[in-house]
N, C-alpha and C positions, 0 to 999 in steps of 0.2 A: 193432548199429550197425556198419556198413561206413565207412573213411575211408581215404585218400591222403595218406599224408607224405611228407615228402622227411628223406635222411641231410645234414646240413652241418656240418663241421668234425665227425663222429663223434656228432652231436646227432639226433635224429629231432623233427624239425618238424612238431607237427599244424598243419590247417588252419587259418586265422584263423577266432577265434573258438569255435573246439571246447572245450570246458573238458571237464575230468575230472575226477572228484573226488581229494582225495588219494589213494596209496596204492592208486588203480584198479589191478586187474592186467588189461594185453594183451596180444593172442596177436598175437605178428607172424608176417606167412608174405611170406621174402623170395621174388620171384618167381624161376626159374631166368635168369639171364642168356644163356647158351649157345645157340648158334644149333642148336634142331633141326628143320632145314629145313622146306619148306612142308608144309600136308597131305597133297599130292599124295604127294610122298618118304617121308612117315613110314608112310603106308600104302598103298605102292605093291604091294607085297605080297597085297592085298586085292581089288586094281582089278580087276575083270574076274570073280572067284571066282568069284559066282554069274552063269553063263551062260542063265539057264530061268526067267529071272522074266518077267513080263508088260511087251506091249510100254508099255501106260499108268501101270505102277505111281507113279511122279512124280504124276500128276496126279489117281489114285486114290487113293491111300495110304489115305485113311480106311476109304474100304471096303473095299478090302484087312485092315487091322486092326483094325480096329471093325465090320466089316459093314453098314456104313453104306451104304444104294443110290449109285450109281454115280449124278452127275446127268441 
């Protein structure tokens, strides 16, 4: 089970209505707050790499990797 709480006053808020049982243990995973910028920036790096792929792969992908006929 997946859920969104909120921290208030140092408390973590489940949802209305969520019940747990006692003594449940959960895994919190705080997300990163830090801006690390768009996709584009984070793997700018990447852009461009492969120069020799085909001019349809977008719209072939499948058959490309699955072999799947081209429609």
């Amino acid at each position: 089970m997946n859920c969104v709480g909120k921290v208030e006053n140092g408390v973590i808020r489940l949802p209305a209505g969520l019940r747990l049982p006692e003594g449940a243990e959960v895994l919190l995973i705080v997300p990163d707050s830090e801006d690390r910028g768009s996709f584009a920036d984070r793997y700018k790096d990447y852009i461009g790499a492969a120069d020799d792929l085909p001019n349809d792969l977008a719209e072939n992908l499948d058959g490309y990797v699955h072999g799947r006929p081209k429609p």
